[in-house]
PyMOL Python script that loads the backbone (N, CA, C, O; Angstrom):
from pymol import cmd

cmd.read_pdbstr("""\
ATOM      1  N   UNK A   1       0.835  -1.179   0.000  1.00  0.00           N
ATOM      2  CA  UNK A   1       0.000   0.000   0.000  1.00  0.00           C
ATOM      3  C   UNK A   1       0.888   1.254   0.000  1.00  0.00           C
ATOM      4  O   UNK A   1       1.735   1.427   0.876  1.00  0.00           O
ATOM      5  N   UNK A   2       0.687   2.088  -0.956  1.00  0.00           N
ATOM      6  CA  UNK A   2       1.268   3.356  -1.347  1.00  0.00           C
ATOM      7  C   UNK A   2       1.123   4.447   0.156  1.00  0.00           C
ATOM      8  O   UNK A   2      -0.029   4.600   0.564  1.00  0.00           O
ATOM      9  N   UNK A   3       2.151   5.101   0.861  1.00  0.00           N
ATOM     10  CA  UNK A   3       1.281   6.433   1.819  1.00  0.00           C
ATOM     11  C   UNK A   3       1.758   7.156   0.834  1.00  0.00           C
ATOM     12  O   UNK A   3       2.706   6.889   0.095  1.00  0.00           O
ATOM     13  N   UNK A   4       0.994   8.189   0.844  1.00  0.00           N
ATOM     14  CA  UNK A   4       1.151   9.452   0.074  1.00  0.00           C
ATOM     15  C   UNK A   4       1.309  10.498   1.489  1.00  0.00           C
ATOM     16  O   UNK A   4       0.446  10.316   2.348  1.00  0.00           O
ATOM     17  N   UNK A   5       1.931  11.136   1.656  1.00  0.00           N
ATOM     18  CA  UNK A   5       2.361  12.309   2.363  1.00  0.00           C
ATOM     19  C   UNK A   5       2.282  13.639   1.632  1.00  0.00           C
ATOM     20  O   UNK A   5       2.869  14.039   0.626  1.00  0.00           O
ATOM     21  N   UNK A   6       1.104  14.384   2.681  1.00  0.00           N
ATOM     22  CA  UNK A   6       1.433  15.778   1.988  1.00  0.00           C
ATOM     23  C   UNK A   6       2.068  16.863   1.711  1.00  0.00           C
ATOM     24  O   UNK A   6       2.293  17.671   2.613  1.00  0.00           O
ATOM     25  N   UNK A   7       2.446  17.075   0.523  1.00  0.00           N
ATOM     26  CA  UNK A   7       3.813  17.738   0.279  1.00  0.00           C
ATOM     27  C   UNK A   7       3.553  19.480   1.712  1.00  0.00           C
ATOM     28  O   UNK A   7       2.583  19.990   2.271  1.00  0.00           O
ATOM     29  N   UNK A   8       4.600  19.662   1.694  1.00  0.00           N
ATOM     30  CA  UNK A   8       4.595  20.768   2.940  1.00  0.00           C
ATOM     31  C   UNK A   8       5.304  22.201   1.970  1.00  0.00           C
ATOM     32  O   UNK A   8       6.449  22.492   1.624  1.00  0.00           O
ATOM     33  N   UNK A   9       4.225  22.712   1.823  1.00  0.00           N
ATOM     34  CA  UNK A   9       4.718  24.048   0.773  1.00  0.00           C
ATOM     35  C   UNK A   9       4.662  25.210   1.728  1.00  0.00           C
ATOM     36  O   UNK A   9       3.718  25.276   2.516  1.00  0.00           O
ATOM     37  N   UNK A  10       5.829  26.355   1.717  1.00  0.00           N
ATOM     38  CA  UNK A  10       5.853  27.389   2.320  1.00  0.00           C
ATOM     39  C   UNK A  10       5.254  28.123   1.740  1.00  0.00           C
ATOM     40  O   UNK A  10       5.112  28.021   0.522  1.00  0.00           O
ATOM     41  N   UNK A  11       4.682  29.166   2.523  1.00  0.00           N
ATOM     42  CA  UNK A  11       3.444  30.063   2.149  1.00  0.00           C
ATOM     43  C   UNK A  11       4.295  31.613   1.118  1.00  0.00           C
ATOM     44  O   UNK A  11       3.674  32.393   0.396  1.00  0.00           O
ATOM     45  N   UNK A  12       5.669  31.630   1.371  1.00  0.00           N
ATOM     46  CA  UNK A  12       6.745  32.789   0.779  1.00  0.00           C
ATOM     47  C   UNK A  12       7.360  31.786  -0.639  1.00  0.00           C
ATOM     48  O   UNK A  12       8.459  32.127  -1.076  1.00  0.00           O
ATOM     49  N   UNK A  13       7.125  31.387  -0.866  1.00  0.00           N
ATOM     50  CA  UNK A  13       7.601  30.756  -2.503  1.00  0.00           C
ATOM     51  C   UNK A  13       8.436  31.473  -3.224  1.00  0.00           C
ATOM     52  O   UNK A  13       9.631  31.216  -3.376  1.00  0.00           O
ATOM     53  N   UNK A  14       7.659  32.673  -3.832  1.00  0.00           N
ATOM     54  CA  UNK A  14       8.042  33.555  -4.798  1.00  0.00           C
ATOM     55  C   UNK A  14       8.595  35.025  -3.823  1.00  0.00           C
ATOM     56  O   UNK A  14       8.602  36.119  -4.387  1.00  0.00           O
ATOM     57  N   UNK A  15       9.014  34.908  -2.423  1.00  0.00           N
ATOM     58  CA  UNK A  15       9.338  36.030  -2.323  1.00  0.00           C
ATOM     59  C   UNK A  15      10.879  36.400  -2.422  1.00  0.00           C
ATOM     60  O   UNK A  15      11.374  37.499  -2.173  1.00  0.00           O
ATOM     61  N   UNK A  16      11.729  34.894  -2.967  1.00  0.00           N
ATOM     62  CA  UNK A  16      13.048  35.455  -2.849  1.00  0.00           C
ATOM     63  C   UNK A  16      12.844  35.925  -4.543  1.00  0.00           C
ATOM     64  O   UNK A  16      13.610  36.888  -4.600  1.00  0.00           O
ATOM     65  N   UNK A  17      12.350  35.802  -5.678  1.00  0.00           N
ATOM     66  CA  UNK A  17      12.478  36.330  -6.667  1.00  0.00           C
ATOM     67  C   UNK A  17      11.670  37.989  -6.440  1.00  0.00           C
ATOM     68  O   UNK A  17      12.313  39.011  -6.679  1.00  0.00           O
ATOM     69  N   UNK A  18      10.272  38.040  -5.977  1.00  0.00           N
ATOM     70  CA  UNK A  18      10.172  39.359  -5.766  1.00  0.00           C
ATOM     71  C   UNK A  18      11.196  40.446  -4.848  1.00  0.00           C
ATOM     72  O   UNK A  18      11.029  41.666  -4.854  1.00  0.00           O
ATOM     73  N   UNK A  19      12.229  39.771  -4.105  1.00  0.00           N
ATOM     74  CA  UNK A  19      13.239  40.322  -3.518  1.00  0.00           C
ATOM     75  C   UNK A  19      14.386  41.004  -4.595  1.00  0.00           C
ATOM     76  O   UNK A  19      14.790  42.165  -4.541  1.00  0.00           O
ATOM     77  N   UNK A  20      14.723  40.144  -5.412  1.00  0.00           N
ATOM     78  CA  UNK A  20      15.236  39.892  -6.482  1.00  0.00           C
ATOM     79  C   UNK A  20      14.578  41.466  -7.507  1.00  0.00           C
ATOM     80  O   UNK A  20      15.141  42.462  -7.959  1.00  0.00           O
ATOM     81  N   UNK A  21      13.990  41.261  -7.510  1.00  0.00           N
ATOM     82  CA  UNK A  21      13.137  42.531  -8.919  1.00  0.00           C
ATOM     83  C   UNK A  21      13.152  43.353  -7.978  1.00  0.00           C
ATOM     84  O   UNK A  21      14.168  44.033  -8.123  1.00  0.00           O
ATOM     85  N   UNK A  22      12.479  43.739  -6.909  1.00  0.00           N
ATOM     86  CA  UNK A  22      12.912  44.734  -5.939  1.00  0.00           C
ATOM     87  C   UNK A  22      14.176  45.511  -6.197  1.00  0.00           C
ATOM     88  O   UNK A  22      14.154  46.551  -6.856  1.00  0.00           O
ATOM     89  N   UNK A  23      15.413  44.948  -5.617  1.00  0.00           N
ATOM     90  CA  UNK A  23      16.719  45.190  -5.509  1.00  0.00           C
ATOM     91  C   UNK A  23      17.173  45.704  -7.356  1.00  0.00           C
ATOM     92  O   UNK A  23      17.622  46.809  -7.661  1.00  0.00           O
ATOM     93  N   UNK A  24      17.055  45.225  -7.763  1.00  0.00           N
ATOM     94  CA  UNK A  24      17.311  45.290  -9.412  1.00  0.00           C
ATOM     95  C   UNK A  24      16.413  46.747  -9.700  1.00  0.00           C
ATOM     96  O   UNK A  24      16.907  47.707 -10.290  1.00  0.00           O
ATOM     97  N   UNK A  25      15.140  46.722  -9.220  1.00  0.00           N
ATOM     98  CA  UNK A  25      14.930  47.790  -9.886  1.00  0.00           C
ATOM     99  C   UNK A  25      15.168  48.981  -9.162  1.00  0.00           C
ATOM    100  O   UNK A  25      15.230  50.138  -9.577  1.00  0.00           O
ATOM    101  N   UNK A  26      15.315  48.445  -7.807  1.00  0.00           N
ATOM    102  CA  UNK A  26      16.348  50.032  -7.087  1.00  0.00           C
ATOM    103  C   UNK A  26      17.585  50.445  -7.498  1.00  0.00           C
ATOM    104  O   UNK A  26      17.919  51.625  -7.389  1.00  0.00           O
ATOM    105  N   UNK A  27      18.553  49.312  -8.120  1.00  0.00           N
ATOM    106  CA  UNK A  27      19.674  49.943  -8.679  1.00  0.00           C
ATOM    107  C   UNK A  27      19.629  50.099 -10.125  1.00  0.00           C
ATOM    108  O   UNK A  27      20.588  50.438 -10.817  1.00  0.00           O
ATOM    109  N   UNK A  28      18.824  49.915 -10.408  1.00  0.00           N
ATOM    110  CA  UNK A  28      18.376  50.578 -12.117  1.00  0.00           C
ATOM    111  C   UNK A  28      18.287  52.243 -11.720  1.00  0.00           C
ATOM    112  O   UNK A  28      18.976  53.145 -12.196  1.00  0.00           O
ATOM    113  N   UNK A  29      17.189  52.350 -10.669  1.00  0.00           N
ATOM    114  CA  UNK A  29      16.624  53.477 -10.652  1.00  0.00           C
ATOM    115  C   UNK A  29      17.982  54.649  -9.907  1.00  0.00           C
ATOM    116  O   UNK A  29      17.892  55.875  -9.983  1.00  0.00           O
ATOM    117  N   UNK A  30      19.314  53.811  -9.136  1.00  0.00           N
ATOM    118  CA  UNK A  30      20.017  54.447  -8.823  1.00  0.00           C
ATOM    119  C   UNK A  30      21.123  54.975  -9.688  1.00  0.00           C
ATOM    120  O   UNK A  30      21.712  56.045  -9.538  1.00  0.00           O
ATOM    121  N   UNK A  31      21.356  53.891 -10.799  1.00  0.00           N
ATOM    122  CA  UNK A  31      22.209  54.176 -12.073  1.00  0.00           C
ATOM    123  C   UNK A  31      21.633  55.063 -13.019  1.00  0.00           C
ATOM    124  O   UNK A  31      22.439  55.532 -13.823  1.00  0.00           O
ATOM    125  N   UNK A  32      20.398  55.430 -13.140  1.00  0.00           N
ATOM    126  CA  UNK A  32      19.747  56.456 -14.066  1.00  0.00           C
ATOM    127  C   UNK A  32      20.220  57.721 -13.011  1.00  0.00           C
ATOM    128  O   UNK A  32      20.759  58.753 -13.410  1.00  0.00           O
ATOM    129  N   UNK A  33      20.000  57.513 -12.024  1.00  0.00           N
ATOM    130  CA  UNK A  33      20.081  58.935 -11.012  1.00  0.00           C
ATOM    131  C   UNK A  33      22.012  59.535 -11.055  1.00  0.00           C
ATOM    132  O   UNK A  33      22.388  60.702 -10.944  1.00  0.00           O
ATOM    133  N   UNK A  34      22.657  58.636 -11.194  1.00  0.00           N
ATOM    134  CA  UNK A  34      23.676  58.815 -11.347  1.00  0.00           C
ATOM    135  C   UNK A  34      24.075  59.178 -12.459  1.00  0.00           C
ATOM    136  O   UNK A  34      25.066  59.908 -12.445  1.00  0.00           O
ATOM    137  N   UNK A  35      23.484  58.825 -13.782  1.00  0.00           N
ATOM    138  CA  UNK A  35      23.565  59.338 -15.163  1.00  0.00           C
ATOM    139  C   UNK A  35      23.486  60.820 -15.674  1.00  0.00           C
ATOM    140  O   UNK A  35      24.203  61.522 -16.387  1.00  0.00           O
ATOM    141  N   UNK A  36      21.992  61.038 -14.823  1.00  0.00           N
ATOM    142  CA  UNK A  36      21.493  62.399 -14.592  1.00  0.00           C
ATOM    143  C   UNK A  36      22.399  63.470 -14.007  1.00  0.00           C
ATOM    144  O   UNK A  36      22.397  64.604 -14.486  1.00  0.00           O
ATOM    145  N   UNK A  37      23.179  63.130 -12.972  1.00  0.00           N
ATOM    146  CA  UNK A  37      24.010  63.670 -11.819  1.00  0.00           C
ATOM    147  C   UNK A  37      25.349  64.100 -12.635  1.00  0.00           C
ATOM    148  O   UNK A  37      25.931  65.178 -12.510  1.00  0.00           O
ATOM    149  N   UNK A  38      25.760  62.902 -13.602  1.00  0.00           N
ATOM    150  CA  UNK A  38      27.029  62.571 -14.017  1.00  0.00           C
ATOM    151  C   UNK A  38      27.266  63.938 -15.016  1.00  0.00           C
ATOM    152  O   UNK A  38      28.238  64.691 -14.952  1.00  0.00           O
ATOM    153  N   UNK A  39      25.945  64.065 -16.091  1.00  0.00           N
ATOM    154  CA  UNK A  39      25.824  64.534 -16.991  1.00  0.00           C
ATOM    155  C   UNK A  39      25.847  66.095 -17.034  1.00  0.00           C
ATOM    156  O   UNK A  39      26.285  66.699 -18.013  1.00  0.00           O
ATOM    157  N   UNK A  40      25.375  66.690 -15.974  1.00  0.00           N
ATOM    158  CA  UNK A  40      25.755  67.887 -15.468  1.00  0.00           C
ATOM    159  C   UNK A  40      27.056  68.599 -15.794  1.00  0.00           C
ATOM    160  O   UNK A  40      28.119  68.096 -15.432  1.00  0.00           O
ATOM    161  N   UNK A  41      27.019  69.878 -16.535  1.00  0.00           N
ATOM    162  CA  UNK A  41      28.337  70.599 -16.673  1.00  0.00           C
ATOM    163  C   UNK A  41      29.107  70.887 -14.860  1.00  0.00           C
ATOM    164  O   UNK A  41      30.320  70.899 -14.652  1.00  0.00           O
ATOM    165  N   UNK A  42      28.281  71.042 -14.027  1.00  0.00           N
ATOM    166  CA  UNK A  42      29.272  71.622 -12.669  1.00  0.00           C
ATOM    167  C   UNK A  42      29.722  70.076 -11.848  1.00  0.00           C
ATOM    168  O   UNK A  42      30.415  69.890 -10.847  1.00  0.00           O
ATOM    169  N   UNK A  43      29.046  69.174 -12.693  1.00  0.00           N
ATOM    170  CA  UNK A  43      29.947  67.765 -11.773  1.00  0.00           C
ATOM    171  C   UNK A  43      31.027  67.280 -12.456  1.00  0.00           C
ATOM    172  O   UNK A  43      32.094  66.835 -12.033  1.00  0.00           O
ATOM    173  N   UNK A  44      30.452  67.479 -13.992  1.00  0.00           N
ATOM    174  CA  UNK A  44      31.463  67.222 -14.833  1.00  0.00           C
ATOM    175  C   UNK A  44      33.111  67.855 -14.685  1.00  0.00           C
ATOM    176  O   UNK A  44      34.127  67.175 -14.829  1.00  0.00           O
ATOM    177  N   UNK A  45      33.059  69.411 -14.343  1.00  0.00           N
ATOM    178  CA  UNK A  45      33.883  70.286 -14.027  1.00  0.00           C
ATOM    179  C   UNK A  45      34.712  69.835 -12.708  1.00  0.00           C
ATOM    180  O   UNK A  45      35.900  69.979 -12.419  1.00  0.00           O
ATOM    181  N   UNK A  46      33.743  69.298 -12.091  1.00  0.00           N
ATOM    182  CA  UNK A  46      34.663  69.146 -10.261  1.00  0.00           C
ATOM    183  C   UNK A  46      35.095  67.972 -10.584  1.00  0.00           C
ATOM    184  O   UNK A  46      36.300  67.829 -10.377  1.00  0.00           O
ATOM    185  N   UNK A  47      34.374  66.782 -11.161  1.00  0.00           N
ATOM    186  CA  UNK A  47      35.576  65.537 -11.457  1.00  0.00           C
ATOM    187  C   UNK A  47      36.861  65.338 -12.062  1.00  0.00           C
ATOM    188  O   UNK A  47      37.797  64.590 -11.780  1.00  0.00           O
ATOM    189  N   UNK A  48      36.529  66.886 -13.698  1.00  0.00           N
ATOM    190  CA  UNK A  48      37.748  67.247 -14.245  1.00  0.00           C
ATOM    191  C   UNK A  48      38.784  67.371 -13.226  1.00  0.00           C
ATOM    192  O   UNK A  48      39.651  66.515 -13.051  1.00  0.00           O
ATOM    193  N   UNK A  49      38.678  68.476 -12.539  1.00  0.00           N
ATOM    194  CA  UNK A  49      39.550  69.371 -11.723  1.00  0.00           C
ATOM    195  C   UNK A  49      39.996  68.367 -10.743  1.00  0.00           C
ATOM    196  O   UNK A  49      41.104  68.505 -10.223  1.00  0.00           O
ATOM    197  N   UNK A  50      39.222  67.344 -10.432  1.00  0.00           N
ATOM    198  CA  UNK A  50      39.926  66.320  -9.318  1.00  0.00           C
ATOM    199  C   UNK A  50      40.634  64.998  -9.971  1.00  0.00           C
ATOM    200  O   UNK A  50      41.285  64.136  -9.382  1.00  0.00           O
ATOM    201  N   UNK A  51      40.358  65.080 -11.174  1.00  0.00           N
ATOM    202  CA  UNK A  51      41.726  63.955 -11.936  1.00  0.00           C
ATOM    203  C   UNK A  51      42.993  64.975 -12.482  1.00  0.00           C
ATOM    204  O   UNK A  51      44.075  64.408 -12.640  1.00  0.00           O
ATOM    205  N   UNK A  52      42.952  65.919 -12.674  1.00  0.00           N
ATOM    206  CA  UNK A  52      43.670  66.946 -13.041  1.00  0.00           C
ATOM    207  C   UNK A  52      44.666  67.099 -12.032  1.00  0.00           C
ATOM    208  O   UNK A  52      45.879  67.051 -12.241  1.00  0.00           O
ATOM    209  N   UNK A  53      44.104  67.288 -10.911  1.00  0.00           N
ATOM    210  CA  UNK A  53      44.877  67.550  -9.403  1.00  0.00           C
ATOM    211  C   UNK A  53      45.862  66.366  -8.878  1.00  0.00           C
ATOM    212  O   UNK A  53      47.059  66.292  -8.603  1.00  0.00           O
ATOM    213  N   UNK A  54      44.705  65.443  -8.878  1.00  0.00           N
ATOM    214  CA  UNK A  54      45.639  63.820  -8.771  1.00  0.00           C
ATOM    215  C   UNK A  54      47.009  63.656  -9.582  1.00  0.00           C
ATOM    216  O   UNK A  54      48.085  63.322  -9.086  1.00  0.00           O
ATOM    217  N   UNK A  55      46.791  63.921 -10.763  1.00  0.00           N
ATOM    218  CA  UNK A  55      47.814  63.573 -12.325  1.00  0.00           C
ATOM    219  C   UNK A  55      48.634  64.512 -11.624  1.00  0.00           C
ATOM    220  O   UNK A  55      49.644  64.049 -11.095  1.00  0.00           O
ATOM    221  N   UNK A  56      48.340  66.102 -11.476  1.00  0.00           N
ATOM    222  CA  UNK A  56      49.596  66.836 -11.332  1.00  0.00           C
ATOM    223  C   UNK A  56      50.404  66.376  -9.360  1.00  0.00           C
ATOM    224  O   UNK A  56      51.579  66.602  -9.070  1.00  0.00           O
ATOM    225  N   UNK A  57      49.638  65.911  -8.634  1.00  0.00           N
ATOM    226  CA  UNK A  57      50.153  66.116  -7.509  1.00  0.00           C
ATOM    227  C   UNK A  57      50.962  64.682  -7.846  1.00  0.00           C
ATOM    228  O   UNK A  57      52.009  64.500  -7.225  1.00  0.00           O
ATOM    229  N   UNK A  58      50.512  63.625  -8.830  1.00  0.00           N
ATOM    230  CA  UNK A  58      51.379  62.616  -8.476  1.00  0.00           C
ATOM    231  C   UNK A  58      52.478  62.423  -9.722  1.00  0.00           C
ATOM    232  O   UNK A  58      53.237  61.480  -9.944  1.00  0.00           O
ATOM    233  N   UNK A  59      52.242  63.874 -10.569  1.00  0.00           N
ATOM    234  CA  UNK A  59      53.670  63.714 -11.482  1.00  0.00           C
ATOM    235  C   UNK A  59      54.788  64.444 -11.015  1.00  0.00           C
ATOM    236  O   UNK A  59      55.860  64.384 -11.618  1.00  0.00           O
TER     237      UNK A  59
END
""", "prot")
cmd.dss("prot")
cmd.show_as("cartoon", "prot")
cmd.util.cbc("prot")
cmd.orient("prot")
């Protein structure tokens, strides 16, 4: 005679993939914000001026 036992399913299944899309789409949304930021003439200018500074203080 066969027992069949009932399978024991957790009630969170799918929450490590919705964890997953979560996280992904916060750093999507943080790499666009950084794009935005990047693209700016006065950030652009202060990053110049701080590889500029580096190059000359370490030639």
């Amino acid at each position: 005679m066969l027992r069949l036992t009932p399978r024991l399913r957790s009630h969170d299944d799918g929450s490590v993939t919705a964890e997953y899309a979560v996280a992904t789409m916060a750093a999507v949304g943080f790499a666009g914000l950084l794009v935005v930021i990047l693209r700016s003439d006065e950030v652009r200018g202060i990053l110049t001026d701080l590889v500029r500074n580096a190059l000359a203080f370490g030639g």
